[in-house]
N, C-alpha and C positions, 0 to 999 in steps of 0.2 A: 636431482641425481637419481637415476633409476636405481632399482632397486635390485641386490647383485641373486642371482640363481648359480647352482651348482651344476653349472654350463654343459661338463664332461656327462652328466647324467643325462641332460634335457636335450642336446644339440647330437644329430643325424651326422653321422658322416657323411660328408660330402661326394666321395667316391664311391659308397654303397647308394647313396639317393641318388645318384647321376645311371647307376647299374640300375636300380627300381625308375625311373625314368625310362629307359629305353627297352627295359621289359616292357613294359608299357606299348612301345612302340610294334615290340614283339608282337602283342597279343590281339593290336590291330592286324597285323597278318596273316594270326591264324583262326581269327575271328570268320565263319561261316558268311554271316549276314557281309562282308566283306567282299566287293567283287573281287574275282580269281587276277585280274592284271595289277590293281591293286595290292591285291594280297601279295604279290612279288613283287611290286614298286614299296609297302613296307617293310619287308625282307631284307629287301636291297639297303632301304637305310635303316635300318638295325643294324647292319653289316657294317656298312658306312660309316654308321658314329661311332662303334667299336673298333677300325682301324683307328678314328683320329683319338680315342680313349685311349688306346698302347702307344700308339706314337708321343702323345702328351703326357697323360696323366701317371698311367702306368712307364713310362720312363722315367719321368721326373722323380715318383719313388725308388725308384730303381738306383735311381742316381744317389738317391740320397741315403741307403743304404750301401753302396761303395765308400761313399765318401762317410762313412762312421755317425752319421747324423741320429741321435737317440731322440730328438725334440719331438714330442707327440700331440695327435692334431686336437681338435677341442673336443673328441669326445674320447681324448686319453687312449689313444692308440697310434705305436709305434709306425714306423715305414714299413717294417717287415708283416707288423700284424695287418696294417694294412694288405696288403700285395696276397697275405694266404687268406684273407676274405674276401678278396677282389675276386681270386681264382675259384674259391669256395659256389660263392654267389650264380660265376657267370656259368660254371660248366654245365647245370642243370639248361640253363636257357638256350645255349649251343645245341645241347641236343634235342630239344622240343624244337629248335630253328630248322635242323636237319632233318628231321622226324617230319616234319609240315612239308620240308620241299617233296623226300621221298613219297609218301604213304598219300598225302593228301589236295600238294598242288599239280602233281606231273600226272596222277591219275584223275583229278577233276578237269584238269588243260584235258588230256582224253578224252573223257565224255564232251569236250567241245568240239572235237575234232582238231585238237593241235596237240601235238606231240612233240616232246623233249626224249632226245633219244639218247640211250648208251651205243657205242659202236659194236656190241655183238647182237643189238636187235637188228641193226640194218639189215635187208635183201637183197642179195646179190648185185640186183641193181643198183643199188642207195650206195652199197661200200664201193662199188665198181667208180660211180662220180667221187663219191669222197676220199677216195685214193689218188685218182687223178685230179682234184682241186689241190689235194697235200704237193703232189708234184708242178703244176704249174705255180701255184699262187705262197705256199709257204716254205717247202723246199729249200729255194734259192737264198731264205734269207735266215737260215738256222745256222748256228755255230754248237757244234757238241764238243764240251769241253772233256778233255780226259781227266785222270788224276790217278798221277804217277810219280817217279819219284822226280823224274823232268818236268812234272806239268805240279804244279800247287794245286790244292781247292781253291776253286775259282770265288771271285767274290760275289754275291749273290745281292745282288740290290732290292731295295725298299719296296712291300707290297706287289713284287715280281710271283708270277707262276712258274714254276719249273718242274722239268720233268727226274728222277733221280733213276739211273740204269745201272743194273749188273751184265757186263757183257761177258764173252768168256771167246779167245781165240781156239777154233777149234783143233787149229796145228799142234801148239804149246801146250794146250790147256789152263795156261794162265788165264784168268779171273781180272777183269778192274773196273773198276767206277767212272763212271760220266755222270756229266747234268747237261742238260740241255734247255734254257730258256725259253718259253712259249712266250711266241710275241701277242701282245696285249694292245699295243695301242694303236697298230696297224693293220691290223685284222680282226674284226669280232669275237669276242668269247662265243658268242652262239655261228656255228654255222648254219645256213640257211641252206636246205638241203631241196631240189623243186618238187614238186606233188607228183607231177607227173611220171616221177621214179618211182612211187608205192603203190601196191597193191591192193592196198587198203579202198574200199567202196564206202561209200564218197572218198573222192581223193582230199586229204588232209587240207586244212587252213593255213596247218603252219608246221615245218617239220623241222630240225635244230637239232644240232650234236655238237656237244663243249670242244671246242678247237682241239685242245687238251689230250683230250681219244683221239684226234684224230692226227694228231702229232706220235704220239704213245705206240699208236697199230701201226704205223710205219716207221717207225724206229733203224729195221734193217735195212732200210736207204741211205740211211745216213751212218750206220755202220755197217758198210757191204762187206761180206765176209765174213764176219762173227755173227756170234749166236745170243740174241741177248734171252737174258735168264730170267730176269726181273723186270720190273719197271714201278714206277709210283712217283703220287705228286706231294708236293710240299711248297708253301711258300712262306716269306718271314717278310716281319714288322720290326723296323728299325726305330729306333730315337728320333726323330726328325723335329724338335723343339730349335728352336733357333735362336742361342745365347748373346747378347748382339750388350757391349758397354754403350753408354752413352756417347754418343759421336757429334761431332757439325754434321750438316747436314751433305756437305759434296761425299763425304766418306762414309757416310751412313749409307749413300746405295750405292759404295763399291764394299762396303760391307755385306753388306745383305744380298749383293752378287753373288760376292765366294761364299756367304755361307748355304745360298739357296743352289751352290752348284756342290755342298760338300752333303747336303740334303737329299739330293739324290743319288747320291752315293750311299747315304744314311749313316747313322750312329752306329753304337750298338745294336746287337739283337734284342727286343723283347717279347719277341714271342713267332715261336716254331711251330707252324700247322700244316699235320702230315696226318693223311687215309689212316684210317685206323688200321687197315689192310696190309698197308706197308710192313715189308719182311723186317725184321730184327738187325738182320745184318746193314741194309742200308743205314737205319734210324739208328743204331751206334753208331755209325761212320758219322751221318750228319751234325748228330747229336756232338760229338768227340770236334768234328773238321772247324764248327763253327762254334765253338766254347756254349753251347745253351744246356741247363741246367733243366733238371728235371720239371720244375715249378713253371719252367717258361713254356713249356712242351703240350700242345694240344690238337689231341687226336680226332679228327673226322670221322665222321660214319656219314658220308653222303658228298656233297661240291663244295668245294675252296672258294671262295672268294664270293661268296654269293651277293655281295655290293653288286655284283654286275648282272643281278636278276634286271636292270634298270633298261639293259637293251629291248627287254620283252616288251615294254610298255608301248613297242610300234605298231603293233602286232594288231592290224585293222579289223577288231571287234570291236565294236563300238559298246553291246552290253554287259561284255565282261570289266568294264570301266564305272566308276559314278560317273554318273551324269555331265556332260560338261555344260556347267551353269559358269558365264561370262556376267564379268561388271558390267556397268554402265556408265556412260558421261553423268559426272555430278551437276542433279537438278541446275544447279546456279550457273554451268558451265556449257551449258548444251549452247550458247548462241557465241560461243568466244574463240570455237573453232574453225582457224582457216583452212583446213581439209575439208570440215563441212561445205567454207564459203569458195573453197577452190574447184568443190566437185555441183556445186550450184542444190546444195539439200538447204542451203541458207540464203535469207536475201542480199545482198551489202547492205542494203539499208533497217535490217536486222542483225545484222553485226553486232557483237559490243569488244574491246580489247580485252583481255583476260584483267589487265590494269584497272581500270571503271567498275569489274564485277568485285575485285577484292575491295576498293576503295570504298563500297558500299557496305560491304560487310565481312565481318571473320568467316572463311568457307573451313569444317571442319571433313576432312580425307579422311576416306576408312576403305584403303584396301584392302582384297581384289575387288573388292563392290565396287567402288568407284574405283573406277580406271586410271592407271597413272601412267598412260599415255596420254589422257584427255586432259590431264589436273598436274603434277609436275612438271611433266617434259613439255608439255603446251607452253607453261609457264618459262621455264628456260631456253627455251624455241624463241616465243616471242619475245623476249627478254634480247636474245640473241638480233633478232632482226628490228629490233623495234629503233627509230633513231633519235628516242628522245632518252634511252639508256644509256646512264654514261660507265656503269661499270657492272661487272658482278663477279662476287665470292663465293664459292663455295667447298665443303669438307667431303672427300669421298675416300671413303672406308671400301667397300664392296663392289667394285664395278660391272657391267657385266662386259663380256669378250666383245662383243660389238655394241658399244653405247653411242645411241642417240644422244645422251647427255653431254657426253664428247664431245662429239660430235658438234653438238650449238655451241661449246664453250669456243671449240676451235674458229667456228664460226664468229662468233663473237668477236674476237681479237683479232682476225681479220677484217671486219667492219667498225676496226679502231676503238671499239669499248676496253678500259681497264679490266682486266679478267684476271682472278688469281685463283688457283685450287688449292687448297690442301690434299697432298693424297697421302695416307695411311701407308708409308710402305710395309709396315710391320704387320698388317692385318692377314693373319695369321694362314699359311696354305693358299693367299690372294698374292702373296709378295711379290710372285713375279709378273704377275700380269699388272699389279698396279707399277711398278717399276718400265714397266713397256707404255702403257700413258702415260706417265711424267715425264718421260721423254719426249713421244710426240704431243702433246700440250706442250713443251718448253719449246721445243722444234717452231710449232706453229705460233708462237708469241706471247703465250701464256704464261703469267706468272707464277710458278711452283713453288710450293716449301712443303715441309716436311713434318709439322709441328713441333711441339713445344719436347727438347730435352729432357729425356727422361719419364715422360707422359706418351702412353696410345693417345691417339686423338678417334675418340668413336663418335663424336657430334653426328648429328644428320641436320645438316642446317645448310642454306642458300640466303643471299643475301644481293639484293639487284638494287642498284641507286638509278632512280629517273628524277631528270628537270622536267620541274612542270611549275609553269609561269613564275619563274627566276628562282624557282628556288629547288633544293634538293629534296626528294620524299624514298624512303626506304619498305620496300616492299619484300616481303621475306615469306619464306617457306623452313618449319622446325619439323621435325621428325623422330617418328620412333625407329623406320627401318633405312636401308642403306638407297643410296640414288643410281639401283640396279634393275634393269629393265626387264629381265628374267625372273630374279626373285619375287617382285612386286607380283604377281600373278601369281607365287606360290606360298607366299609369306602373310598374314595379317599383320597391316601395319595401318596406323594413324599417322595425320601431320596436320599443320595448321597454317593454311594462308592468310596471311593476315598483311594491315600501315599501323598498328600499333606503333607509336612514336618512342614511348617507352621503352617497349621491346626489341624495334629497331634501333635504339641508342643504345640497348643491351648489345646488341648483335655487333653492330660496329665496333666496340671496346674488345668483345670478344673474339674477332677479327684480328684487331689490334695486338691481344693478347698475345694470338696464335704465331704470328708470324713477324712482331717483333719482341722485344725486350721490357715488353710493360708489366708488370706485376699489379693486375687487377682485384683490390680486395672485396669488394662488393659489385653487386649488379643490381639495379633495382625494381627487376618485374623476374628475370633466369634464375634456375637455381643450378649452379653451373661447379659441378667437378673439374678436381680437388679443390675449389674452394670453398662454396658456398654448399652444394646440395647434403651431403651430410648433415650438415648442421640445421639447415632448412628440415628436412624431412624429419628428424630428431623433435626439432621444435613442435611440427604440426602431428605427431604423435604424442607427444607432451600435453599439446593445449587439449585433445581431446581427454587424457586422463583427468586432467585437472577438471575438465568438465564433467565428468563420470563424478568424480570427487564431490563435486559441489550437486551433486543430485540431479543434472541435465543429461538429456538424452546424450551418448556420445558413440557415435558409428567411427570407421575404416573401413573400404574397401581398395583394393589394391588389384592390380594386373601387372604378372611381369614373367619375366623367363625363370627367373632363378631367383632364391631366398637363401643366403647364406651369410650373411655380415650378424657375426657373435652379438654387438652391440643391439644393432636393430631388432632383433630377434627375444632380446634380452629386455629390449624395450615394447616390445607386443607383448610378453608374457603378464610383464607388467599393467601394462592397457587391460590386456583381460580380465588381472587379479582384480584391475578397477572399475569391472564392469565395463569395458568397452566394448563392443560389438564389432567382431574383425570379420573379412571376410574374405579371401585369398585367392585368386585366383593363379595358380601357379603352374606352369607349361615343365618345367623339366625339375633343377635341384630344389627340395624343398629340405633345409636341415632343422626346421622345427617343429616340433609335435603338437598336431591340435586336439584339443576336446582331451589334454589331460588332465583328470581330478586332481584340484589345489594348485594348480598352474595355469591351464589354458585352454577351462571348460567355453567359453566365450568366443573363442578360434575355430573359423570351418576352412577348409583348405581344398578347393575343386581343381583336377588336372584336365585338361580339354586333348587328347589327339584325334583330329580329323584330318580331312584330305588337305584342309590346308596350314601350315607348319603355325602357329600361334606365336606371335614377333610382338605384339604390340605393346605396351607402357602404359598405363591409366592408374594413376595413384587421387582418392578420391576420399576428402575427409569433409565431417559431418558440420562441425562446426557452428551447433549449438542452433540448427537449421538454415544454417547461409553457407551451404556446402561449398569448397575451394579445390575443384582437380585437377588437375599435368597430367600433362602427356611428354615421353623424351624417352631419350640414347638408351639410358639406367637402368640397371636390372639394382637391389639391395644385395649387394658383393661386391667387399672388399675392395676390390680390383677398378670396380664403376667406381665408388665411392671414394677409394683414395688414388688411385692407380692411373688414371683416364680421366681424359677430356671428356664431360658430358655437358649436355644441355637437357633441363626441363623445362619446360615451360606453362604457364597458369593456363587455363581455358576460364576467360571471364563472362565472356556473351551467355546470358542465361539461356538459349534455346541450345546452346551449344554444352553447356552445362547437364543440361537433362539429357541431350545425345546421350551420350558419353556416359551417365548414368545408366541408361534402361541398354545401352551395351551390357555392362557390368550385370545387368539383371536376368541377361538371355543369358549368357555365358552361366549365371548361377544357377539357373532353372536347365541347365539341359540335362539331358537324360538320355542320350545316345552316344557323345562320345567325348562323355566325362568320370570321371575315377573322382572319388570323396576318398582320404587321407582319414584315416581311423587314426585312434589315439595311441598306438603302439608303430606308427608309422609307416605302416603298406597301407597302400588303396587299394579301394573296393570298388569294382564299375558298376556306376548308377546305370538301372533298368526302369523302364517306364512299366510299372505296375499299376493295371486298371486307369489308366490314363494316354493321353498322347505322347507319341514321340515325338520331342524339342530337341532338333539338333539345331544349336544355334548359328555353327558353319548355316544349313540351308536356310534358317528364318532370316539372320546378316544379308542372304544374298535375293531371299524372295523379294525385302526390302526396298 
């Protein structure tokens, strides 16, 4: 039984360590040594995870402060004390975000010769086109809405730009309010303004003015005849969490239809961002028209929406980017590809099936290094056309908008193989596009479901059955990230091709699991959520205590997204107290303190953010020198743990073992873009002092 700590003292909140996370992310942005395209493709997603933070997190408090809830979280803080730390936290960071776009990234674009323009820098020239773009191309499709005692405040939808105007009739002299909507999804945030309009020597690389101005400075088109007085932007963050009871599965996606059409409508408000510039009188009207309270209210000093720094990233400089450094086909795979043998770089009779290459050995994937074009999708490609396959399963969480993965499944089932997918429809802001493939996969022949009542289904698992000389052999593919064609090039993820027998008799039960009425209590190689992995992982942090105990070496090391489950956590302090040697490598929430005297001097806690997003799973224990590590779906939260289908899976092959190990050992030795976790719990970015710089992003991919 571990041993109890005074949890509310030891344990991080989870909402401030998810804010110190993406500060984090911040500071890869305004980090110098940072290319400049970069440093706005970080921007862009610090922006990015702080819409889906107020839409989830910060609403979900929100909610539960309506509804009178006093239950407070494990480190003894209410919903409300939450929410005025949440707000405390982030406003300092909002404005160092702003502060970097202004002062440091529109004048360093400058000196490259591209420029981000306000509309009163333009030259006669420059406003003369952008006046007449507003007239052909945006114009026609603006709606300004009044607001009067005939017209209501109009409703104002979810993470929308809009314009807020005081116009004034110059007959009457009456005064009234408009908004007007900037369209977003149909026209660029950045306009693209041509070189050959400035005056500038050299003519610019790149010239761009926020739609926004250029909607705002024409204003009097759309109200011919009045005088407008005012103008300024603001946009809001609605609730868009998605409350869904437990359903069968036909009504679960007419469920999740209407609630992803009442989604875009949005919730409540939780959170109003408006110019700091903005007159008084608008900002009470808005404040007042759409019920937002002072606490939810935050004010700019610079651009709204800077998520959408994301378009900049086209912007054909090649050295204002990292490097782009591409995977490669994995060593084992290079003669298994029929694009190579289609385009004649291979001979046929150097062929081998991707089938014969697993059958000889476990191949361990570590993408973007190794390509998961050449290594999964190859695998479900030939899977797909191959005709000694008589079926294949698999779980899709993540899709991406145009999947090859699909794509062969659909094929598949038209060449008469059993194909079933799981698709996630609940996975979270993916619902409607997974919703649109379950369709066409049902459409094309493929058997759909839904998973299991009451459980996400987050597995990353495939599962292909071939006859081969009379009998059935299970060829499978486990995973830590999703079977998405786009992220896989921006994500660090593992997986495991393997005929493990074992495994694949795991795999089929949990199959079975998924998609009928079996109640699986054991699996004998998977540690498989809500069943087993808890209790599993619990155990193999156990045995190493005990071995600490008994005077033997005892290590942990660990890779994962997020550390937040009270229990686990409660049992690493423990580990520590007993000498254990932990070692953490943790990408976003960390809610546990390391290197605390008389608790968890023993615990080092590394944060990795580089260019590419860190996704992967590798839980890795010592085990008295016959080390035992997984790889899988599972971050240590709650939610994995009890909440969710997952799979981990063993890695037994010992050259496969050591991989996987001296992985773990670059991530802990890097020194360019990693953060160490002090013992009062903010990190500290490691610098390479008198030594080299190891980024383990670029040693992963020199590899």
């Amino acid at each position: 039984m571990a041993k109890k700590f005074r949890l509310a003292e030891n344990y991080i909140n989870r909402e401030l360590s998810w804010i110190n996370f993406n500060e984090r992310v911040l500071e890869k942005a305004i980090d110098k040594k940072t290319p400049l395209l970069d440093q706005a493709k970080f921007s862009a997603i610090f922006s990015n995870n702080l819409d889906e933070f107020f839409m989830v997190r910060v609403a979900s408090l929100k909610s539960q402060v309506e509804a009178g809830v006093t239950k407070k979280s494990e480190d003894n803080k209410t919903p409300t004390e939450q929410l005025i730390q949440i707000r405390e936290k982030l406003l300092p960071s909002l404005q160092k975000q702003q502060t970097h776009y202004l002062s440091n990234l529109k004048d360093a674009f400058r000196k490259e010769n591209i420029f981000l323009l306000d509309y009163i820098e333009l030259t006669s020239r420059e406003k003369n086109w952008v006046d007449n773009y507003f007239k052909t191309a945006i114009f026609p499709i603006l709606t300004p809405l009044a607001v009067d005692p005939a017209h209501p405040f109009p409703f104002v939808s979810n993470l929308s730009l809009n314009i807020a105007a005081l116009i004034r009739d110059p007959d009457s002299g009456q005064q009234q309010f408009s908004r007007v909507k900037v369209p977003q999804k149909t026209i660029a945030r950045f306009i693209t303004i041509p070189s050959d309009l400035s005056d500038k020597n050299p003519k610019p690389i790149y010239s761009a003015i926020p739609v926004e101005q250029v909607v705002a400075f024409n204003l009097n088109l759309l109200f011919p005849g009045m005088e407008i007085e005012e103008h300024s932007f603001f946009r809001v963050t609605r609730d868009a969490d998605l409350e869904l009871r437990d359903l069968e599965a036909d009504d679960l996606m007419i469920a999740l239809e209407q609630g992803l059409r009442k989604r875009r409508m949005g919730g409540e408000i939780v959170r109003l961002e408006v110019l700091k510039t903005m007159p008084k009188k608008i900002l009470d009207l808005l404040m007042e028209s759409m019920d937002v309270e002072e606490a939810d209210l935050y004010c700019v000093d610079g651009l709204l929406g800077l998520d959408e720094l994301f378009e900049l990233i086209t912007i054909d400089t090649q050295h204002l980017s990292s490097t782009s450094k591409y995977g490669k086909i994995h060593n084992s795979l290079k003669n298994s590809q029929y694009g190579l043998l289609e385009d004649g770089s291979i001979k046929q009779e150097e062929f081998r099936s991707i089938f014969s290459i697993i059958r000889a050995k476990d191949l361990l994937l570590h993408h973007p290094y190794d390509l998961f074009t050449s290594s999964v999708e190859e695998f479900i490609n030939q899977s797909a056309d191959d005709p000694l396959v008589m079926g294949i399963k698999m779980t899709l969480y993540r899709v991406s908008k145009d999947s090859p993965i699909i794509e062969a499944l659909i094929r598949a089932a038209e060449n008469g193989k059993q194909v079933m997918a799981l698709v996630e429809l609940k996975a979270r802001f993916d619902e409607d596009n997974n919703i649109q493939w379950a369709k066409q996969l049902e459409k094309s022949g493929v058997h759909v479901v839904y998973g299991v009542v009451g459980l996400k289904t987050h597995t990353k698992i495939a599962l292909v059955i071939r006859k081969e000389k009379e009998r059935l052999r299970s060829y499978f593919h486990i995973g830590t990230g999703n079977y998405n064609s786009k992220t896989s090039n921006q994500y660090t993820d593992l997986g495991l091709l393997s005929v493990q027998p074992e495994l694949g008799q795991d795999l089929v039960e949990l199959f079975n699991y998924l998609t009928g009425f079996s109640k699986q209590p054991s699996f004998r190689k998977l540690l498989v959520a809500p069943v087993s992995l808890r209790r599993g992982i619990e155990t193999l942090i156990q045995r190493e205590i005990e071995n600490a105990k008994n005077g033997k070496q005892a290590k942990i090391k660990a890779k994962m997204n997020a550390l937040v489950d009270p229990s686990i956590i409660n049992l690493l302090y423990e580990a520590s107290q007993a000498g254990v040697k932990i070692e953490l490598i943790v990408r976003g929430m960390c809610c546990l303190y390391p290197k605390k005297e008389g608790l968890s001097e023993k615990i080092r806690v590394v944060s990795i953010i580089g260019k590419y997003l860190e996704h992967s799973r590798i839980f890795w224990f010592y085990n008295n020198n016959q080390p035992e590590v997984f790889i899988g779906s599972a971050d240590w939260m709650r939610r994995n743990l009890d909440r969710r289908v997952e799979a981990v899976t063993p890695i037994e092959d010992p050259t496969l073992k050591k991989q996987l190990n001296s992985i773990l050992e670059i991530y802990l030795n890097d020194n360019v873009d990693a953060w160490e976790m002090q013992s009062n719990g903010k990190f500290l970015r490691k610098s390479a002092i008198k030594s080299e710089e190891i980024s383990a992003q670029n040693k992963l991919m020199d590899f």
